[in-house]
Residue frames relative to the residue before (quaternion, step in Angstrom):
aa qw qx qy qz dx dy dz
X 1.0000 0.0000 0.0000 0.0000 0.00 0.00 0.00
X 0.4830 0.5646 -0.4754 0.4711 3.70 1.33 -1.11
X 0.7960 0.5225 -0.2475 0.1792 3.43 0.04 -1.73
X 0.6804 0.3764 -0.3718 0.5072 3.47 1.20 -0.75
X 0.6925 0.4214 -0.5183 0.2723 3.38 0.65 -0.75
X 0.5502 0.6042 -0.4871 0.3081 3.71 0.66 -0.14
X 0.6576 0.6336 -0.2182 0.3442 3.26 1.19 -1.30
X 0.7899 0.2712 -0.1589 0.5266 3.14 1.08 -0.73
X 0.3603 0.6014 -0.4240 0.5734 3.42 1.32 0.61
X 0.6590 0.4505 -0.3105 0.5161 3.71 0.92 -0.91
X 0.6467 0.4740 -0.3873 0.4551 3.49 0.70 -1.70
X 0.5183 0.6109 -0.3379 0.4939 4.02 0.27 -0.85
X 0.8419 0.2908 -0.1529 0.4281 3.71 -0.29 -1.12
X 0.5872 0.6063 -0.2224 0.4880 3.28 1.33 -0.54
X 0.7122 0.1551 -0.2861 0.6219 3.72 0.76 -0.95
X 0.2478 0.6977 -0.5360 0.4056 4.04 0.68 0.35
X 0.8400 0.2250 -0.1620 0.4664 3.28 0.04 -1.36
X 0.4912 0.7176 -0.3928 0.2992 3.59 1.10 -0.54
X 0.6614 0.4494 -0.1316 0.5858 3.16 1.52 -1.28
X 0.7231 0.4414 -0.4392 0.2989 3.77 0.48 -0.72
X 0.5201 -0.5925 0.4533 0.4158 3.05 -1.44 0.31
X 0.7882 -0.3847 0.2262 0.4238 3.70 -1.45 -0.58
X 0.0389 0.8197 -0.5347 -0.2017 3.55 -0.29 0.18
X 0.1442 -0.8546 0.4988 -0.0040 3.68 -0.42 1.18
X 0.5440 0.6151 -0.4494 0.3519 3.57 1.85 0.02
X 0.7199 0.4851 -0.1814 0.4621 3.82 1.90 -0.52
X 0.6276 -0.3738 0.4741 0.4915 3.83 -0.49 -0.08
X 0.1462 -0.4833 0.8524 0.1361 3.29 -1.48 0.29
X 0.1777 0.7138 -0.6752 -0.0552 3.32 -1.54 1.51
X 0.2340 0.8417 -0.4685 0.1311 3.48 1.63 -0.19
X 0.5622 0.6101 -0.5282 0.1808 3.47 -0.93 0.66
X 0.5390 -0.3916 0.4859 0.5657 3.82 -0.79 -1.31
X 0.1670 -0.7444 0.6415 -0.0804 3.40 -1.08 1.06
X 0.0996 0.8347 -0.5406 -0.0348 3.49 -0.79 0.22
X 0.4589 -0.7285 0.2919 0.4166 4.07 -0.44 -0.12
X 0.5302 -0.7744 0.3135 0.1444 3.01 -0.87 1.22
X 0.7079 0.2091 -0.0239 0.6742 3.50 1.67 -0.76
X 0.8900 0.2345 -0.2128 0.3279 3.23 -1.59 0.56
X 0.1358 0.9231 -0.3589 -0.0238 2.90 1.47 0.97
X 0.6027 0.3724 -0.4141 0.5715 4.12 1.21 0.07
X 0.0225 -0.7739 0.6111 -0.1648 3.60 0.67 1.01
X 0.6815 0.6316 -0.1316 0.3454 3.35 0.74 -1.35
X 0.5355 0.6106 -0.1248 0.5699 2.91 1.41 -1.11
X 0.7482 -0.2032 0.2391 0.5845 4.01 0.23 -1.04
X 0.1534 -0.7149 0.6552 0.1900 3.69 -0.39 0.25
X 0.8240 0.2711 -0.3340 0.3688 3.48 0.47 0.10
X 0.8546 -0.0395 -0.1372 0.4992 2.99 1.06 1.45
X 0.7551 -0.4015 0.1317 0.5013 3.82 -0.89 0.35
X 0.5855 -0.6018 0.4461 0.3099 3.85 -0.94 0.54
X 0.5232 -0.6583 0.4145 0.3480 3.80 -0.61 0.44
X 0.5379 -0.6417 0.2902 0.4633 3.59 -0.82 0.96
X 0.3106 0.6314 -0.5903 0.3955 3.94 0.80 -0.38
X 0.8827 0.4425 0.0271 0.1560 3.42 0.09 -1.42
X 0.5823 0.4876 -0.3022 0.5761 2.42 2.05 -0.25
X 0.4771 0.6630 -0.3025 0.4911 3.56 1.61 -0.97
X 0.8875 0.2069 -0.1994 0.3603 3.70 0.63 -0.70
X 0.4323 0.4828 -0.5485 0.5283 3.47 1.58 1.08
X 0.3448 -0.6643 0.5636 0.3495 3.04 0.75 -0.99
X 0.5170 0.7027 -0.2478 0.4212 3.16 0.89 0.22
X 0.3591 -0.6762 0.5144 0.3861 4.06 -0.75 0.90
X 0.2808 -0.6224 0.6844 0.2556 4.25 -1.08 -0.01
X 0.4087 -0.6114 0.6750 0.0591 2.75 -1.67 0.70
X 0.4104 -0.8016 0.4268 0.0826 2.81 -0.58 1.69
X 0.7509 0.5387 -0.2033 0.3234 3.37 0.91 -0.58
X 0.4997 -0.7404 0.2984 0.3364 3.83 -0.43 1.22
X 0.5029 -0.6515 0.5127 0.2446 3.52 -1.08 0.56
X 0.5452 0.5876 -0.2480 0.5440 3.61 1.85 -0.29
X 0.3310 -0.8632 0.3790 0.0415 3.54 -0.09 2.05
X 0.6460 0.0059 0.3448 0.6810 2.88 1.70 -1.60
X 0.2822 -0.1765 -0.8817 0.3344 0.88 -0.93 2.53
X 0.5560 -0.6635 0.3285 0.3778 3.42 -1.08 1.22
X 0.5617 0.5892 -0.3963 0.4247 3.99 1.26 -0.55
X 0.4181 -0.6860 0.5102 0.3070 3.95 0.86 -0.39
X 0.5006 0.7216 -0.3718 0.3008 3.53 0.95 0.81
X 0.1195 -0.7571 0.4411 0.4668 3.65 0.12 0.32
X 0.7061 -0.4945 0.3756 0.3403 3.55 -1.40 0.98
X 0.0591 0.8665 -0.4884 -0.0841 3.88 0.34 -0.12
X 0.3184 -0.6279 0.6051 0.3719 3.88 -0.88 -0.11
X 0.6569 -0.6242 0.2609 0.3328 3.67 -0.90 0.47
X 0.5043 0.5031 -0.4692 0.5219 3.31 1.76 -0.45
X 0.8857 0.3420 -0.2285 0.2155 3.29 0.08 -1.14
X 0.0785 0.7481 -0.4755 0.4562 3.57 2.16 0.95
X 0.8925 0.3073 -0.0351 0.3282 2.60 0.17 -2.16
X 0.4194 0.5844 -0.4979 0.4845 3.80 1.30 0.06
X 0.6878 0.4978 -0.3329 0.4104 3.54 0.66 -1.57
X 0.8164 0.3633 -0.3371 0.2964 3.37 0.14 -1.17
X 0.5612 0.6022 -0.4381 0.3612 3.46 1.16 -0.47
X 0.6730 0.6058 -0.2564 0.3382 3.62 1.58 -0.37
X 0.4218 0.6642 -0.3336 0.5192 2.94 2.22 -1.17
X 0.7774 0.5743 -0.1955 0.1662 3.53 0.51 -1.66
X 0.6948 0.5203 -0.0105 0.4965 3.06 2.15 -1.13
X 0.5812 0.6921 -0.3227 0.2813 3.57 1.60 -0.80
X 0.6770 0.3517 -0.4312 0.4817 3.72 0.81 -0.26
X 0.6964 0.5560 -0.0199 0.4533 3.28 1.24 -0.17
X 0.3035 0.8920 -0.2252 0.2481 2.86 1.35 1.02
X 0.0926 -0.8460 0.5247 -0.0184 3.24 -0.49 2.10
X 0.7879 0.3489 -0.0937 0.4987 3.62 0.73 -0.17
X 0.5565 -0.5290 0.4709 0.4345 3.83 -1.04 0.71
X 0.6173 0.5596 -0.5193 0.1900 3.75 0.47 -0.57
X 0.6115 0.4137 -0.4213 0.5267 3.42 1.44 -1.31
X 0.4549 0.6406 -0.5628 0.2568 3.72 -0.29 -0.45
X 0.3849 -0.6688 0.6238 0.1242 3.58 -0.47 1.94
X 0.8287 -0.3815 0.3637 0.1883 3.75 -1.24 0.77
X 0.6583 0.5671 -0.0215 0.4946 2.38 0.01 -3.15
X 0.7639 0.3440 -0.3924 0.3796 4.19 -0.15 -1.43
X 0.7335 0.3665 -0.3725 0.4347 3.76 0.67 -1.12
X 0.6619 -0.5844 0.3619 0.2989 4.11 1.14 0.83
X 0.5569 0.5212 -0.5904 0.2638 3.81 0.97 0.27
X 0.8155 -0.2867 0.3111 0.3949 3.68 -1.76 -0.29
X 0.3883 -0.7439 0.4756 0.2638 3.87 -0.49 0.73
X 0.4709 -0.7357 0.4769 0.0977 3.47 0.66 0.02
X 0.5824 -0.6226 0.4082 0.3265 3.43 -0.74 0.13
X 0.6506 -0.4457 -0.6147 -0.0111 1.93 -1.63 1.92
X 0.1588 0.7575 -0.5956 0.2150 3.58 0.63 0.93
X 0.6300 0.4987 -0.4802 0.3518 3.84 0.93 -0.30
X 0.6918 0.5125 -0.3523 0.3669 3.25 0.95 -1.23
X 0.6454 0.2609 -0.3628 0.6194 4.46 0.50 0.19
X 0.6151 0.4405 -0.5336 0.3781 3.63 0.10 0.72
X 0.7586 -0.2667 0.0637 0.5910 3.81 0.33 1.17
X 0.7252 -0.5386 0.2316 0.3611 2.91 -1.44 -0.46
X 0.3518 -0.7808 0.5119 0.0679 3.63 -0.82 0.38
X 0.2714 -0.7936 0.5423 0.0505 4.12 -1.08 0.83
X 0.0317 -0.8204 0.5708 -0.0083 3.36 -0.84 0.88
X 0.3160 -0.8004 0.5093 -0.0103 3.19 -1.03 1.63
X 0.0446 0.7485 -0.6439 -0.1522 3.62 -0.96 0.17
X 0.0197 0.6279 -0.7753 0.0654 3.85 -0.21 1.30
X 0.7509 -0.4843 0.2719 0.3574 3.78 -1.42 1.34
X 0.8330 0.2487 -0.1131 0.4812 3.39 -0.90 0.19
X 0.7800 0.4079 -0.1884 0.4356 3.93 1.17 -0.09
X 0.0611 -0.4876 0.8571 0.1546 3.64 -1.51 -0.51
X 0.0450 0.7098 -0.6965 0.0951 2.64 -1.76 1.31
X 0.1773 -0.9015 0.3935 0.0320 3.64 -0.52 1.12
X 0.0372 -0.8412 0.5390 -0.0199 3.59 0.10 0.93
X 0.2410 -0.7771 0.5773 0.0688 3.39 -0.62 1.68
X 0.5199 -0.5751 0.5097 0.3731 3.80 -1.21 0.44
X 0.5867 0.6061 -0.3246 0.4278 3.56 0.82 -1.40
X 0.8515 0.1808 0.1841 0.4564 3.90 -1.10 0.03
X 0.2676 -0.7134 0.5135 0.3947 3.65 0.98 -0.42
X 0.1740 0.9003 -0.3984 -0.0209 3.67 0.54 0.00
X 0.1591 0.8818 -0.4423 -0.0384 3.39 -0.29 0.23
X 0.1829 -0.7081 0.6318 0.2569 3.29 -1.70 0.31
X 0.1480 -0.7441 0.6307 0.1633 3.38 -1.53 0.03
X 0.3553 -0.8424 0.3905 0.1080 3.39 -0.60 1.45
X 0.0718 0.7771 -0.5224 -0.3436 3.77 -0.07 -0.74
X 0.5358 -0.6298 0.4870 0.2811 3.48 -1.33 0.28
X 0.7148 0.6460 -0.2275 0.1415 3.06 1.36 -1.42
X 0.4486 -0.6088 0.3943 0.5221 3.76 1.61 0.51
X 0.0401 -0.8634 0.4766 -0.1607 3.82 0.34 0.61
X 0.3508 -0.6667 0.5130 0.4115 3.74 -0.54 -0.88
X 0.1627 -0.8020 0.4141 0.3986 3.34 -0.35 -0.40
X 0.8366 -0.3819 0.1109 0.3768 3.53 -0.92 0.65
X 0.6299 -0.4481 0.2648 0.5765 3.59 -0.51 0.11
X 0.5797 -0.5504 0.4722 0.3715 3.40 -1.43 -0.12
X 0.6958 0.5091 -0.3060 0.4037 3.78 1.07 -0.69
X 0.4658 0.6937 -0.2400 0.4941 3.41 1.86 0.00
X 0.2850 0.9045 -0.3109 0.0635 3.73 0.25 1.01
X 0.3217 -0.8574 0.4000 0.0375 3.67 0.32 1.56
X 0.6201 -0.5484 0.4356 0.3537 3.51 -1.34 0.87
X 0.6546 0.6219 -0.0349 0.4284 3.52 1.05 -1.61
X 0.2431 -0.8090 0.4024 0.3529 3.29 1.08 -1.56
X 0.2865 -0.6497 0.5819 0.3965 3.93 -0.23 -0.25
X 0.3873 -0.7526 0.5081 -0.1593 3.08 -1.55 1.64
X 0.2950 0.7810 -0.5423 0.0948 3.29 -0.29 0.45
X 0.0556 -0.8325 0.5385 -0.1176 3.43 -0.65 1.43
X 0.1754 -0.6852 0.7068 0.0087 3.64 -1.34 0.51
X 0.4135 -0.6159 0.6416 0.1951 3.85 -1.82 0.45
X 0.1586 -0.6319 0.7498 -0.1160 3.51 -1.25 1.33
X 0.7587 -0.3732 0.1558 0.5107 3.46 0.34 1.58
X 0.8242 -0.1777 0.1478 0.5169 3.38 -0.75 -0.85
X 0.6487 0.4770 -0.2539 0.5359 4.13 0.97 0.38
X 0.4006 -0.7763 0.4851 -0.0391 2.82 -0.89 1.55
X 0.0138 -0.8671 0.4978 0.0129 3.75 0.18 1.22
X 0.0678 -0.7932 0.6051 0.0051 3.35 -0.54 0.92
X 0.2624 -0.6636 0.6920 0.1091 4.18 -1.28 0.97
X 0.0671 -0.8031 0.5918 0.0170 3.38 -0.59 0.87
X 0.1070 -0.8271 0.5426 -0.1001 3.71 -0.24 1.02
X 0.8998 0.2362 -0.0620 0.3616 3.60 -1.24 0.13
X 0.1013 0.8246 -0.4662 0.3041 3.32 1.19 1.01
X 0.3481 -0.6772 0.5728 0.3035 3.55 -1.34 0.78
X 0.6202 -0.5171 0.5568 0.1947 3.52 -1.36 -0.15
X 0.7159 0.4516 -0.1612 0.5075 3.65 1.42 0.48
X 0.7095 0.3238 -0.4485 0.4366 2.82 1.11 1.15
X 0.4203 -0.6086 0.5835 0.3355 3.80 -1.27 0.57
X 0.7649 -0.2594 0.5742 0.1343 2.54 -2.28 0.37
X 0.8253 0.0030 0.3085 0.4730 3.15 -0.02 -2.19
X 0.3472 -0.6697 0.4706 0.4578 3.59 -0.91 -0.11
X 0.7687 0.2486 -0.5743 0.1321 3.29 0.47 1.17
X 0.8055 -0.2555 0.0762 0.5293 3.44 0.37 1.34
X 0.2115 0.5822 -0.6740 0.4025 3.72 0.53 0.98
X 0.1488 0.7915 -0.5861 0.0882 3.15 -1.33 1.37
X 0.1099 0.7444 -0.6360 -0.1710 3.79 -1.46 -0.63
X 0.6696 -0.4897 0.4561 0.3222 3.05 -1.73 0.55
X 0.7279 -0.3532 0.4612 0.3643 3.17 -2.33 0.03
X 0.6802 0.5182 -0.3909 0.3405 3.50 0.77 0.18
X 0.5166 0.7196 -0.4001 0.2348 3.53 1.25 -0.57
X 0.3044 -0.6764 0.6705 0.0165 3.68 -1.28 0.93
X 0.0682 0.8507 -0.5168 0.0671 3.37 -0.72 1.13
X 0.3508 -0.8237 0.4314 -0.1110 3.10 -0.58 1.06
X 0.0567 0.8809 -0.4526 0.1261 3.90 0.75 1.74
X 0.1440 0.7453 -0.6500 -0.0353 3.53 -0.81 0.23
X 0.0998 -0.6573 0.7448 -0.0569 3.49 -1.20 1.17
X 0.3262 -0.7652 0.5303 -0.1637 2.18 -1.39 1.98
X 0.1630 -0.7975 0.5559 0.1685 3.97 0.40 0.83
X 0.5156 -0.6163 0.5831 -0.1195 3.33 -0.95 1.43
X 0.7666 -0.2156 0.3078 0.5206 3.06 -0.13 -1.85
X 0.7166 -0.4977 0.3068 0.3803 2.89 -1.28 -0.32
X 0.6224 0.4043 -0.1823 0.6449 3.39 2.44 -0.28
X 0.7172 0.5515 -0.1259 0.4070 3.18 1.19 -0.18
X 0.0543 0.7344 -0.6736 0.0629 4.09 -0.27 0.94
X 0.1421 -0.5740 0.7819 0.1976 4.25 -0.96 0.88
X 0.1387 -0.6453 0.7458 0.0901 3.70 -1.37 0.55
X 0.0403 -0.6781 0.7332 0.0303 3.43 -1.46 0.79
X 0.0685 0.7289 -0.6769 -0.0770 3.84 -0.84 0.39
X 0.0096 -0.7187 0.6917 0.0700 4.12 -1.19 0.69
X 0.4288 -0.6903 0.5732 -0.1055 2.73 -1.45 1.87
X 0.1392 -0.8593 0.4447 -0.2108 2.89 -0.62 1.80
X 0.2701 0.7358 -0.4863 0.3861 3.80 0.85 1.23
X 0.2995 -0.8003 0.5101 -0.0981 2.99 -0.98 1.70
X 0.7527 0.3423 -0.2407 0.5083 3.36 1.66 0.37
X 0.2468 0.7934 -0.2685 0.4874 2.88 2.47 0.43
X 0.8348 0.0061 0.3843 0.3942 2.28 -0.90 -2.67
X 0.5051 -0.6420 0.4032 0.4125 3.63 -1.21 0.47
X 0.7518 -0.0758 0.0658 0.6517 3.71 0.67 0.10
X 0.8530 -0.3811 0.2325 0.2702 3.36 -1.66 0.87
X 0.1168 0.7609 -0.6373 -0.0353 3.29 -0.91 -0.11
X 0.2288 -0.7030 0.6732 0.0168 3.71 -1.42 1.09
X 0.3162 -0.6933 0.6443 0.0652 3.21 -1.82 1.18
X 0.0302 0.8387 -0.5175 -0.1672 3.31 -1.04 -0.07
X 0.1665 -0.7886 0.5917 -0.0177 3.89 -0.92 1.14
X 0.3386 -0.7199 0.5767 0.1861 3.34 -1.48 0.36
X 0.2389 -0.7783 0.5292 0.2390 3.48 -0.43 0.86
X 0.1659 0.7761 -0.5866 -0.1614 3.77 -1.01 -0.18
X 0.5576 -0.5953 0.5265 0.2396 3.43 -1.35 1.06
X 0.4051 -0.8301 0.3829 -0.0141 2.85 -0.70 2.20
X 0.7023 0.3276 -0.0909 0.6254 3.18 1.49 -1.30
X 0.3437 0.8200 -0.4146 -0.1940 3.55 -1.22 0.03
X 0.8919 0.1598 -0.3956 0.1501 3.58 -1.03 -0.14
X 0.6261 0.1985 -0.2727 0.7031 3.95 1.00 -0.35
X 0.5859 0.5830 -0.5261 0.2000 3.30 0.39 -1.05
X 0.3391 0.8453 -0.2143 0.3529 3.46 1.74 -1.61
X 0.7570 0.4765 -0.2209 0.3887 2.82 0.32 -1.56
X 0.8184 0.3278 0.0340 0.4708 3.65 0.37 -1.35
X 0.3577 0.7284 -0.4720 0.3445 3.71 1.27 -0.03
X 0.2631 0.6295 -0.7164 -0.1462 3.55 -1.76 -0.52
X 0.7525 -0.3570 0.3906 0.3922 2.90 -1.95 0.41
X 0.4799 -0.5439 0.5572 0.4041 3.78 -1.02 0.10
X 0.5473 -0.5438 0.5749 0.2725 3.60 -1.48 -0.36
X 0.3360 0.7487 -0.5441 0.1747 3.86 0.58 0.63
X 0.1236 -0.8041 0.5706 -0.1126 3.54 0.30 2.40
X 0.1222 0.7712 -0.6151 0.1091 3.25 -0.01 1.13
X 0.0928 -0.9121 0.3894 -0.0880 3.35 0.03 1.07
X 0.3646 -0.7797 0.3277 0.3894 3.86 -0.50 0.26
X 0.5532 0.3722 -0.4291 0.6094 3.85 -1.11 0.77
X 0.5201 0.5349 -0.5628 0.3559 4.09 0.28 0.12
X 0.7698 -0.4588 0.2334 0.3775 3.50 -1.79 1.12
X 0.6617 0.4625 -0.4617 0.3675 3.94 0.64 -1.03
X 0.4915 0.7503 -0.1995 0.3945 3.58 0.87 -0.56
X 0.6969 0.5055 0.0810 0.5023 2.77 1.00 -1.30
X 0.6841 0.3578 -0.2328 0.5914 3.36 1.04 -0.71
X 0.7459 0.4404 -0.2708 0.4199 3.31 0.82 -1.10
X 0.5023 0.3517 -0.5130 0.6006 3.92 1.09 0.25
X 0.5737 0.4419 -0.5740 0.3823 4.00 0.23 0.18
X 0.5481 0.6611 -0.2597 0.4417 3.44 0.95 -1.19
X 0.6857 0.4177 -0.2663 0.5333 3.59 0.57 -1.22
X 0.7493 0.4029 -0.3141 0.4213 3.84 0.28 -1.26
X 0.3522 0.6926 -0.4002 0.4859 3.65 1.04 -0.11
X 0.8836 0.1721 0.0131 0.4352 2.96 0.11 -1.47
């Protein structure tokens, strides 16, 4: 179901623009994008991935937190939910229960902003929209411009519900109505069904988008807190033309799953 609705969310946005005319009052970012920095983000957003982890990308970590503010790179937590996280940090290579169990492994949607450093990712402009199409999970979001409402409040989404407008050359986006089931990271960075998020991409260049998003969850954290990433265009000029996202159908009820509820009942 993920797969067609993406597919035809693309096909849609795709003959959209075929037909529109130019629009030179907004950016042009439409292409493949991917992140430019912190590349074991995934791994810990508030800081460098554990050596376990580096040994099995193969790959050096960046040491340095994706958390702008606060100026220490911490996410602001309430003590219960410190202690929820750390009990996850403590348990993830080690894993005896569904709680440690990272999301991403049992194949749901990454949510925000865990899609945008999870491979590589496409951005549409069909009139009146932004549309994001994630490689990972096919995920997607669809933005409108058109100052809209957003959906009821009792209405909560893996993705969230989006509504977004242009401040010159930055893209502001209100995010609103989020479920309560995705992480951050894969080790147990979280918030609740209440979190408010708050994105603005900032076009740079013509290869270049800085992204900032501030996280707003009043049964979380003592008081907001904002990340910040570099985006960089992944694919460009003919090549552009003829690209697509890969197929990476990770899906739930698939064999790794599977093994790892054997693993668990084992134990």
């Amino acid at each position: 179901m993920i797969r067609r609705s993406s597919a035809f969310i693309a096909a849609i946005a795709s003959a959209a623009l075929w037909c529109a005319p130019a629009r030179a009052q907004t950016p042009d970012i439409q292409g493949f994008w991917a992140n430019q920095s912190h590349r074991l983000a995934t791994y810990n957003i508030e800081g460098a991935a554990d050596p376990t982890h580096v040994f099995l990308s193969g790959n050096p970590t960046d040491e340095t937190s994706l958390v702008v503010d606060p100026p220490d790179g911490k996410i602001p937590y309430q003590p219960w939910a410190k202690a929820k996280r750390d009990d996850v940090l403590e348990h993830h290579l080690n894993i005896t229960k569904w709680e440690y169990v990272d999301p991403h492994t049992r194949c749901f949607l990454s949510g925000i902003p865990r899609m945008f450093y999870q491979g590589t990712f496409q951005i549409l402009q069909p009139p009146g929209y932004i549309v994001i199409l994630q490689e990972f999970n096919h995920g997607t979001r669809v933005i409108p411009l058109d100052a809209r409402p957003h959906v009821g409040e009792n209405i909560k989404l893996w993705m969230g519900d989006s509504r977004g407008h242009w401040e010159g050359n930055t893209l502001v986006v209100d995010v609103t109505n989020k479920n309560d089931k995705t992480w951050f990271d894969i080790v147990g960075d979280f918030h609740s069904d209440a979190v408010r998020i708050r994105e603005r991409f900032t076009v740079v260049s013509a290869d270049r988008i800085d992204y900032r998003a501030t996280f707003e969850d009043p049964k979380v954290y003592t008081r907001p807190f904002t990340i910040a990433l570099s985006f960089g265009r992944t694919v460009k000029g003919e090549e552009a033309k003829s690209y697509e996202l890969l197929e990476e159908a990770c899906h739930e009820g698939d064999q790794d799953t599977q093994e790892m509820v054997h693993r668990l009942e084992k134990k």
